[in-house]
C-alpha positions in Angstrom: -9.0 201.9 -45.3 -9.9 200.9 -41.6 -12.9 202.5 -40.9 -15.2 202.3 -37.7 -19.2 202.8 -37.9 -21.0 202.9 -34.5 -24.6 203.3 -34.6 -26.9 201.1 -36.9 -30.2 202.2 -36.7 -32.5 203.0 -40.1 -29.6 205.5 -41.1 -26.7 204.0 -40.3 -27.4 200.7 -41.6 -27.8 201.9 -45.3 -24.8 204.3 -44.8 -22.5 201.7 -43.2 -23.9 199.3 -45.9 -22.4 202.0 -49.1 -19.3 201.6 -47.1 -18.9 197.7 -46.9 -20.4 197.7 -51.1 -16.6 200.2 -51.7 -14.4 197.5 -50.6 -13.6 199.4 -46.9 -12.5 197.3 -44.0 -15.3 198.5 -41.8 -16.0 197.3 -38.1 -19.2 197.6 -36.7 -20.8 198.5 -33.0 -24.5 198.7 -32.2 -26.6 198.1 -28.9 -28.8 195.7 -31.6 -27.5 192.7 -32.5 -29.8 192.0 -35.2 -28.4 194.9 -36.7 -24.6 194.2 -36.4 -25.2 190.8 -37.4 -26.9 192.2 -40.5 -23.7 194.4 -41.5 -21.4 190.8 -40.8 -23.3 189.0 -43.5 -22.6 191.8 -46.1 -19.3 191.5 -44.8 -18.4 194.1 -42.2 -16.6 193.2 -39.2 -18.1 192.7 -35.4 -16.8 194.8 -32.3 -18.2 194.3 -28.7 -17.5 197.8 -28.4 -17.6 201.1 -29.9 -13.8 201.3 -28.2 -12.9 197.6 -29.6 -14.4 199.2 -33.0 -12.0 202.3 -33.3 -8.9 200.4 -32.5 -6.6 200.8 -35.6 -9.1 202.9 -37.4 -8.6 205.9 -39.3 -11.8 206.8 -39.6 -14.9 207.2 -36.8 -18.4 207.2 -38.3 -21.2 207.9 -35.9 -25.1 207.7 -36.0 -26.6 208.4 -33.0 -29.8 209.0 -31.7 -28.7 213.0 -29.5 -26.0 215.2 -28.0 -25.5 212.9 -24.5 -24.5 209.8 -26.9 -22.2 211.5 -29.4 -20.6 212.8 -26.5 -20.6 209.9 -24.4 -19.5 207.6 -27.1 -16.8 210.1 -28.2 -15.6 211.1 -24.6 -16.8 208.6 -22.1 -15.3 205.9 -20.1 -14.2 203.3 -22.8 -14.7 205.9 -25.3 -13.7 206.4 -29.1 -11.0 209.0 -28.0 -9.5 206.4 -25.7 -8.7 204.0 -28.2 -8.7 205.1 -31.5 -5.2 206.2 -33.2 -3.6 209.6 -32.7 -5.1 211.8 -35.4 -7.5 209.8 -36.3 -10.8 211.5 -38.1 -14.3 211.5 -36.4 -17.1 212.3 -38.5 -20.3 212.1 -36.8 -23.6 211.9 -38.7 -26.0 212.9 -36.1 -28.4 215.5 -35.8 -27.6 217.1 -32.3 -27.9 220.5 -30.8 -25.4 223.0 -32.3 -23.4 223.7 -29.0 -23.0 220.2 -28.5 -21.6 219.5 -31.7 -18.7 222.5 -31.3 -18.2 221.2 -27.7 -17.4 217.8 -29.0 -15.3 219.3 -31.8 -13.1 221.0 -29.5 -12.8 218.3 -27.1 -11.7 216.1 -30.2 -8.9 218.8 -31.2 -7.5 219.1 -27.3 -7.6 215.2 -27.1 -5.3 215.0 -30.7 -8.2 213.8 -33.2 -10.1 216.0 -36.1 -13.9 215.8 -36.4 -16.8 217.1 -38.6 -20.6 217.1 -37.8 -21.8 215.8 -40.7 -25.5 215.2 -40.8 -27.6 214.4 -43.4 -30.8 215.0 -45.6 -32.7 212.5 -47.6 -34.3 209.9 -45.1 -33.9 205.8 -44.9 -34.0 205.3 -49.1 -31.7 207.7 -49.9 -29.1 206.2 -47.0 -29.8 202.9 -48.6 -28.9 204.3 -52.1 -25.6 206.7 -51.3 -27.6 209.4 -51.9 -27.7 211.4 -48.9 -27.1 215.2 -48.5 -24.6 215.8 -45.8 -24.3 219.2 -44.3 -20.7 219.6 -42.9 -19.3 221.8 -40.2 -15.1 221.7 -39.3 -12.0 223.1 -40.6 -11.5 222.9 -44.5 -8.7 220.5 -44.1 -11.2 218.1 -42.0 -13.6 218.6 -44.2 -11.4 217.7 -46.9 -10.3 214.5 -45.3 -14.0 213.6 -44.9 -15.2 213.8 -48.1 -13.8 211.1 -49.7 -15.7 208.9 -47.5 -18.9 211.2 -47.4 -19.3 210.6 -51.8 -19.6 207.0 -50.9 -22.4 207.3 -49.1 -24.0 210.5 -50.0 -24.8 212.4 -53.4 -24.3 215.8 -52.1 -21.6 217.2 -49.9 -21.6 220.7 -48.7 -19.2 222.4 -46.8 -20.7 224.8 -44.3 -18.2 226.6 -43.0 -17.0 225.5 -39.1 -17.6 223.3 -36.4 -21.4 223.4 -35.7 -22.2 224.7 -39.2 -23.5 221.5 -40.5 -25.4 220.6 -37.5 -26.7 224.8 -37.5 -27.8 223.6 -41.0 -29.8 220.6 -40.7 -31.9 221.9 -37.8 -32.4 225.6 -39.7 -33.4 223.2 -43.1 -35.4 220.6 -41.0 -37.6 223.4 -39.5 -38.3 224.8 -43.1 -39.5 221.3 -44.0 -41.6 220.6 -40.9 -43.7 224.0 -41.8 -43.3 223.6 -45.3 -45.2 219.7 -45.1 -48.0 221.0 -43.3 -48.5 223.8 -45.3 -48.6 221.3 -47.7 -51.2 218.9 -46.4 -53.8 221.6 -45.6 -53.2 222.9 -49.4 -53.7 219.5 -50.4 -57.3 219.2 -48.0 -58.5 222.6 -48.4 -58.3 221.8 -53.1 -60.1 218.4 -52.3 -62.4 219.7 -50.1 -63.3 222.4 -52.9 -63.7 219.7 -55.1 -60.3 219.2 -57.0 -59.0 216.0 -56.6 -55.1 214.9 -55.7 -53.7 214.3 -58.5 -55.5 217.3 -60.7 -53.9 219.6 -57.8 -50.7 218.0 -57.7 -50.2 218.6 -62.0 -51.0 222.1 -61.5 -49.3 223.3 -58.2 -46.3 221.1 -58.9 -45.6 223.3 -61.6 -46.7 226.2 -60.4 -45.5 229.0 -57.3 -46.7 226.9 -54.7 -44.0 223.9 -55.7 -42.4 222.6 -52.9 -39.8 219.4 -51.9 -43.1 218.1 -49.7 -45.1 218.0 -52.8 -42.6 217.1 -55.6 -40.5 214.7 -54.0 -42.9 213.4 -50.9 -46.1 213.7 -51.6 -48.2 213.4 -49.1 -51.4 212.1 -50.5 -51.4 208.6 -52.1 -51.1 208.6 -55.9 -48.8 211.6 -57.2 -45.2 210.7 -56.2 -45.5 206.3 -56.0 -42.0 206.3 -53.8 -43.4 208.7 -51.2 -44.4 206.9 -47.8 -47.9 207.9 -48.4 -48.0 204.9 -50.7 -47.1 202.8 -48.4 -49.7 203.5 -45.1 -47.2 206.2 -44.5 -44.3 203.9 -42.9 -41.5 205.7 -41.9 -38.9 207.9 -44.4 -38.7 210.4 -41.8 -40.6 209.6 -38.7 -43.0 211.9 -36.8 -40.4 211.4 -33.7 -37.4 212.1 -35.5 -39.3 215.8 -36.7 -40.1 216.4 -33.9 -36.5 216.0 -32.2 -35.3 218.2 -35.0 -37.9 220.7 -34.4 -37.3 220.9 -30.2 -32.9 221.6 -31.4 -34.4 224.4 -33.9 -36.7 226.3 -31.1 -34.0 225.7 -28.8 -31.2 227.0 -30.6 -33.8 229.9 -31.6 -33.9 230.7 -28.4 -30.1 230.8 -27.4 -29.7 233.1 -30.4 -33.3 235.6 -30.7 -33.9 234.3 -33.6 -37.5 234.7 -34.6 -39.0 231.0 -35.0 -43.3 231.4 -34.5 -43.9 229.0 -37.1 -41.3 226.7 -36.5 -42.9 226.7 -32.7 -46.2 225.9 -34.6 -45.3 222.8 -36.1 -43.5 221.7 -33.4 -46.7 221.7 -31.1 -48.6 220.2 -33.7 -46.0 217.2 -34.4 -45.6 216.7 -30.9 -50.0 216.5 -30.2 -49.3 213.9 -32.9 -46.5 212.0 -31.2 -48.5 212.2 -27.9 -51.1 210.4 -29.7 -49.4 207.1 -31.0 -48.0 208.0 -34.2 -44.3 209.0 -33.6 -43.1 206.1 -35.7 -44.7 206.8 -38.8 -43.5 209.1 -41.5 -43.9 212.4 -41.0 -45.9 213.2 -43.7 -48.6 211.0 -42.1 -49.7 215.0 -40.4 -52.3 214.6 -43.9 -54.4 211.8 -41.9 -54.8 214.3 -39.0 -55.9 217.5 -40.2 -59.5 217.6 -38.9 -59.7 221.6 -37.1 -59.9 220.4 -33.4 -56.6 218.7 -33.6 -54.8 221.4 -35.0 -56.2 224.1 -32.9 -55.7 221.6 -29.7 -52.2 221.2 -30.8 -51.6 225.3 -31.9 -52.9 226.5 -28.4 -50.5 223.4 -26.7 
């Protein structure tokens, strides 16, 4: 199957990689050339476009950084729609505000295409491994034209009802994990500061009421979980920037609705004093290095 991937950043390259590795004709757009020459060596065909790249394909794949690109790539001058076949599929894989993910679906149906938001859970290793979670919004008949290519590339595919669903998912699950990682890290500071060390904390808690994916899965003190970035001077799974963009769509969206959100607001201040201060490219869980009480009462009362 022809398939066209625009957007190659630490997502899409591993995703668009899984793709290539199944034996799919994929061709390739990204502002970075470093990057689309990376997907040419493990055999992917080059486009100097992302309009060049949908010619002839019946599938779109996007990953792209907000709202004003999916629908600019999509819908602009020398756009997707403008050149990929009549009922071609768009599944786009980025984490954007929720109205802008229904707008864009309905301009996709008006111009004679189907499209899913489709974006994911599981951060850079698990794109690199095909075992992503995607959250997917659209019609069940898009969504059952997607999946196929969504089980190469992710372990998990979840149908979340219609357009905007997925994305309405990913911000509402995001929030939950920005609060729950804190919570986690001051857990972690006030047992050592009390005189239990890391790992003695992490045995009992792991198994007890407190358990939680920021402990189990992504620790965030070195030693318990070796794969979890704090192993590795906290590079970036998930970066501080990347949270906090989630974290702005979910107080946002909040908003439009009246949904009640004081702790999501919370975390967003305090990942965004953190961003302001250097660290938005380093994993999110890197909020463990910065938990002395100035910082987070500076960043509460922001």
């Amino acid at each position: 199957m022809k398939i066209a991937f625009i957007g190659l950043g630490n997502m899409g390259s591993g995703m668009c990689l899984n793709l290539i590795k199944a034996g799919h004709e994929v061709k390739v757009f990204d502002l970075d050339d470093a990057a689309v020459d990376a997907m040419a060596a493990a055999g992917g065909k080059t486009a100097g476009s992302a309009s060049e790249a949908s010619q002839d394909a019946a599938i779109i794949v996007t990953m792209l950084p907000a709202g004003k690109h999916v629908r600019s790539v999509y819908f602009g001058e020398g756009g997707v729609a403008g050149a990929a076949p009549a009922g071609a599929l768009f599944i786009d894989c980025s984490t954007i505000a929720v109205d802008d993910a229904r707008a864009a679906s309905r301009e996709a149906s008006e111009a004679g295409f189907v499209m899913v938001d489709a974006p994911v859970s599981g951060g850079v290793a698990a794109a690199a491994a095909g075992a992503l979670t995607f959250m997917v919004g659209g019609a069940r008949e898009a969504f059952d034209r997607a999946r196929p290519i969504l089980e190469l590339m992710g372990s998990k595919i979840v149908h979340a009802g219609d357009a905007g669903n997925g994305q309405a998912a990913k911000i509402a699950n995001n929030m939950l994990l920005g609060v729950s990682m804190i919570a986690t890290c001051e857990a972690f500071d006030l047992a050592q500061k009390l005189g239990l060390d890391a790992q003695s904390f992490f045995d009992i808690a792991s198994m007890s009421s407190g358990q939680n994916w920021s402990m189990t899965s992504y620790c965030p003190v070195p030693g318990p979980v070796p794969a979890a970035p704090s192993n590795n001077d906290y590079a970036a799974g998930f970066a501080v920037s990347m949270m906090l963009k989630d974290l702005s769509l979910a107080t946002d969206a909040s908003d439009s609705v009246g949904a009640g959100s004081s702790f999501g607001r919370m975390a967003q201040s305090i990942y965004e004093a953190l961003n302001d201060q250097g660290h938005g490219g380093k994993d999110f869980s890197v909020i463990m290095q910065h938990l002395d009480r100035s910082h987070m009462a500076d960043s509460e009362s922001a």
